[in-house]
N, C-alpha and C positions, 0 to 999 in steps of 0.2 A: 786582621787588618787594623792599620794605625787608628786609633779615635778621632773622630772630625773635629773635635773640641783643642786636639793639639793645632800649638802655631805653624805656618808654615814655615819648611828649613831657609837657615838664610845661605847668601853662599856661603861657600867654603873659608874665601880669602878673607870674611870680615868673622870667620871662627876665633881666629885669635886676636883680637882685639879687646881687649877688656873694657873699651870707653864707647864700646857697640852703638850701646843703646841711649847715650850722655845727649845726642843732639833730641830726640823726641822728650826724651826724659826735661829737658829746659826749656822745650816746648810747654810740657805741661807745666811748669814750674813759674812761669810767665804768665798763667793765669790770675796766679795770686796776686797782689798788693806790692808791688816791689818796691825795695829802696829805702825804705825805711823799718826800722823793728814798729813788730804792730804795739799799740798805745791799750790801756788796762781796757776789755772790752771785746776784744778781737783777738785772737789766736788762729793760725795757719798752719795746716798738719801736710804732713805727706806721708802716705805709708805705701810698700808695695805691693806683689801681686802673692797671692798665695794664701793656705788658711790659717799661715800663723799669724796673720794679722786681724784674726776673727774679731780680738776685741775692739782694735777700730771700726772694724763693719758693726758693731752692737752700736757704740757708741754714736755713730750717724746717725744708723738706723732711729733709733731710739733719741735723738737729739739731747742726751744725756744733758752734753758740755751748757747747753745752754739752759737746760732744769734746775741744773743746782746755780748758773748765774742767776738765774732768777728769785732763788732762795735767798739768795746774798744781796739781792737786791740791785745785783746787774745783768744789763742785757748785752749777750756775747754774739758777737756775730762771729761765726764760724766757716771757715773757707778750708778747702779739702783739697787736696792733690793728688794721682797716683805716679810713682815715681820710679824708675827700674835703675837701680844700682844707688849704692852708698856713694860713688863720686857725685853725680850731680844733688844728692841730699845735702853732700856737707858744700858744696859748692853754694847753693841756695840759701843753707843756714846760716854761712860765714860773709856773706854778702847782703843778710837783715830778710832775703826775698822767704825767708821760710822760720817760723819759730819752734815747732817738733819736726824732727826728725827720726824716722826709722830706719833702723839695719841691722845684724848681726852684732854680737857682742866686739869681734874682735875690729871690725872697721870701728865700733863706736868708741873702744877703748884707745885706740888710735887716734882720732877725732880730741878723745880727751888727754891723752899725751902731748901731743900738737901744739893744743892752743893755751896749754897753762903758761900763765901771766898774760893772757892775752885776751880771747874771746872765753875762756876759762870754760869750756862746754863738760856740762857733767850728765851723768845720766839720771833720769827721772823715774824709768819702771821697766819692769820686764814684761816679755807681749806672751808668757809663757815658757815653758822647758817644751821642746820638741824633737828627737833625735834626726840630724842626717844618715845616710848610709850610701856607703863608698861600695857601689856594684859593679859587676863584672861580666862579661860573656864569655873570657877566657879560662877554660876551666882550671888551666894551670896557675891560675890565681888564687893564696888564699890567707897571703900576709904583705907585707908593703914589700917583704925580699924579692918577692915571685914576680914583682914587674920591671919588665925590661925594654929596652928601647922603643920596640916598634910598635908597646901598649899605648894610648893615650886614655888618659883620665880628662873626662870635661866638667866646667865647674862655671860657675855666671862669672867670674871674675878673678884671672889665673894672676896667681901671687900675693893677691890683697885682699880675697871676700873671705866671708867667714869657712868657707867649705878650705878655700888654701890655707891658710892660717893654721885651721886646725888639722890639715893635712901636715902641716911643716911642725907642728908640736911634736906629731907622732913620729915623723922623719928625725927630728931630733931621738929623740927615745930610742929607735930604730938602727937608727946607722951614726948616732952621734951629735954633739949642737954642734961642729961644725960644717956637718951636710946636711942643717935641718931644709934646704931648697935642692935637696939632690932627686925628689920628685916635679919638679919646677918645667924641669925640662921636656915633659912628657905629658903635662897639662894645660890644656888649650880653654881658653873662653866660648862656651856656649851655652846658650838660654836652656836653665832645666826644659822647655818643652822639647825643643829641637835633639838636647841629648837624649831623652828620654824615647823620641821616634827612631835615634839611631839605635840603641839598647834593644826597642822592640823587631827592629826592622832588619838590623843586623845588615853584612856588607860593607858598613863604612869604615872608617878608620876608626873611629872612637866606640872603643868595644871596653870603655870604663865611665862611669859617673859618681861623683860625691853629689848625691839626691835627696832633695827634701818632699817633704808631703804638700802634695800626693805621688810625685811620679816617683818616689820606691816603689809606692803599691801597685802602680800602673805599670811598671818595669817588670816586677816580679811576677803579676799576673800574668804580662803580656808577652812573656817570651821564657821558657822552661830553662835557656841556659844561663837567664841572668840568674847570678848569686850574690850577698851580701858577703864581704872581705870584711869590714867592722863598720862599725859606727862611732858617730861621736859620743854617744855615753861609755861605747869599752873607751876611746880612746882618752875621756875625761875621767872615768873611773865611777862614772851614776851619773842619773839625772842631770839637764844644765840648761837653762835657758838658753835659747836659740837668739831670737831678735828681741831688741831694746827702743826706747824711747830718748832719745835726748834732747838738749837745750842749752842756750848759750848762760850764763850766771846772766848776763843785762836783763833776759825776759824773763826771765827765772826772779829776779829780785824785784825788777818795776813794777811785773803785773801779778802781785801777790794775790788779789782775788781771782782772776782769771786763770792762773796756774793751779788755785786750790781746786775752783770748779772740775778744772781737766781731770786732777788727779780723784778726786773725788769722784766723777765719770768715769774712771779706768778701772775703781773700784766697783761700783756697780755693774758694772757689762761683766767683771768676773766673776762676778758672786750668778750672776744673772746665769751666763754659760757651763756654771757650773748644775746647775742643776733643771735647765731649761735646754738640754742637749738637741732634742730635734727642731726643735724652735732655730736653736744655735743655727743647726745646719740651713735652714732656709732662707736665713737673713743671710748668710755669706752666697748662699746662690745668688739671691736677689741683690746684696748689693754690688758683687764683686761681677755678675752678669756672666755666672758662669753654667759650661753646659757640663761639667761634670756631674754624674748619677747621682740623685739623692743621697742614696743607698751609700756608695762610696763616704761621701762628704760624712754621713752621721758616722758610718765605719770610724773614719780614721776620729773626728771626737770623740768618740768613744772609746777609742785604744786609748789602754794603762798608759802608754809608754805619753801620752802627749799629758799635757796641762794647760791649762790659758790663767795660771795665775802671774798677778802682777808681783807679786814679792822673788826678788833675785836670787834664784839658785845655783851653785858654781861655777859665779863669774868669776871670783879671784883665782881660780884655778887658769884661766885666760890669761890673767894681770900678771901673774906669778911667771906663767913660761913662755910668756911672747918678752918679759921681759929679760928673760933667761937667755934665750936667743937672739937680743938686740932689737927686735920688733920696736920694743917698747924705750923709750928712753930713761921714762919718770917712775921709779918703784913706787909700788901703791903698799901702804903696810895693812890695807883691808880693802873688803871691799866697797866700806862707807868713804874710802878717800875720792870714789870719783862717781858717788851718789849723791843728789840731793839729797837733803835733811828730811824732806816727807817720807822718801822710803827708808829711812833708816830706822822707823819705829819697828817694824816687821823682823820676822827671824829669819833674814837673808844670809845669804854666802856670794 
């Protein structure tokens, strides 16, 4: 039987929809301070739902950002969002209503393509390496060749989130750069919970998911014919940071103490989760108000394969073949071209 803690399904006809979740998503977003960039003292985050966003749950938790303003001799007032999908994040940031932003590497590399000479958004830190995995219930699946028309693949955001992106990498590799969207056609928009009850539940159309933690684990426990077809580390070639931190250059340069504080807090919550793992797990139950298993939650911190460190692991490899296959406009010649300067002391990729 499905888990109660899954969402309930939405219908069908708002499956494919990629901008599903954009009106509640600016609901919350509306909370915040709008309309103007916040002033040295105040920072406004949004991050979304899931555990790779652990080290913001530390960071709350724990009121880091405002520890070390206090160190510095300023007092931060700190305002929080949770936000579902990379459009209304950059929507929110490019409009002043929001100063970090979270999402996937390839929407944020995007974000940073976009707005050079303009809002100039670069990235600030990584939330971690965490592998996705592209599953399946058709057993005659077990390379990108094997899918055929009447498969569908579900993804939070078909054509433009991080799970298509790096689906269209492989597609390129695959079948060529110029079919790297010849899986395009066969991947619909739906909320990892929702595909994840179709995976376990089986009967529906959508008998594929590119899945992130937790519901590969929840997939593969919960139904013996899901199988993993690959992942994003085969498909990047090792390790890679999953979701990113970013900010526009204006808040980035006016609120030089307030931005040290953050990053400075980004660093403590990882050093912190690093070796405070079950600790780790509880604060994300507690803050993120979830009813997944203990057990689970520590599980998947604890698998080799994740990390919650802030220093960026191959993102250029992103920069490199989105902009290979046009994705991208602006060649990056590393991957300090569209990092701030605080993460570039670290041995990123």
């Amino acid at each position: 039987m499905l888990p109660r803690y899954f969402l309930k399904s939405r219908r069908h006809d708002k499956w494919r929809n990629p901008l599903f979740a954009v009106g509640a998503s600016l609901g919350l977003i509306a909370m915040l301070a709008p309309g103007q960039a916040a002033a040295e003292g105040k920072i406004r985050i949004a991050q979304q739902f899931g555990i790779s966003y652990l080290t913001l749950d530390v960071i709350r938790d724990q009121k880091l950002i405002e520890k070390h303003g206090k160190e510095a001799g300023l007092d931060i007032a700190v305002e929080w969002a949770t936000v579902s999908g990379a459009t209304a994040m950059n929507e929110a940031l490019l409009s002043d209503n929001l100063d970090i932003a979270a999402a996937g590497v390839p929407p944020a590399l995007t974000t940073w393509d976009r707005t050079k000479g303009r809002q100039d958004v670069k990235l600030v830190a990584a939330l971690g390496a965490q592998p996705n995995y592209l599953l399946t219930t058709n057993p005659n699946i077990h390379t990108l060749k094997d899918f055929g028309p009447n498969d569908r693949i579900a993804v939070p955001a078909a054509g433009v989130g991080f799970q298509s992106r790096t689906l269209q990498i492989e597609a390129a590799k695959v079948f060529g750069k110029d079919n790297f969207q010849k899986l395009d056609d066969i991947t619909i928009s739906l909320p990892h919970p929702d595909a994840t009850a179709a995976l376990i539940s089986g009967g529906t159309e959508v008998n594929s998911h590119f899945s992130s933690a937790p519901f590969y684990y929840q997939a593969l426990q919960g139904n013996k014919a899901v199988h993993k077809v690959i992942s994003s580390y085969d498909i990047l070639g090792g390790p890679a940071t999953f979701n990113v931190l970013y900010a526009t250059t204006a808040f980035h340069d006016k609120n030089p103490k307030t931005y040290a504080a953050f990053y400075a807090a980004l660093r403590d919550a990882a050093d912190w989760i690093s070796t405070h793992k079950a600790e780790a797990a509880d604060t994300f139950i507690r803050e993120q108000k979830s009813k997944l298993p203990p057990k689970l939650v520590l599980d998947i911190i604890n698998d080799p394969e994740n990390d919650f460190s802030i220093v960026p692991k191959n993102t250029f490899i992103y920069a490199l073949e989105l902009y290979k296959i046009g994705v991208l406009k602006n060649e990056a010649s590393s991957w300090k071209d569209y990092f701030f300067p605080e993460a570039q002391g670290d041995n990123g990729s």
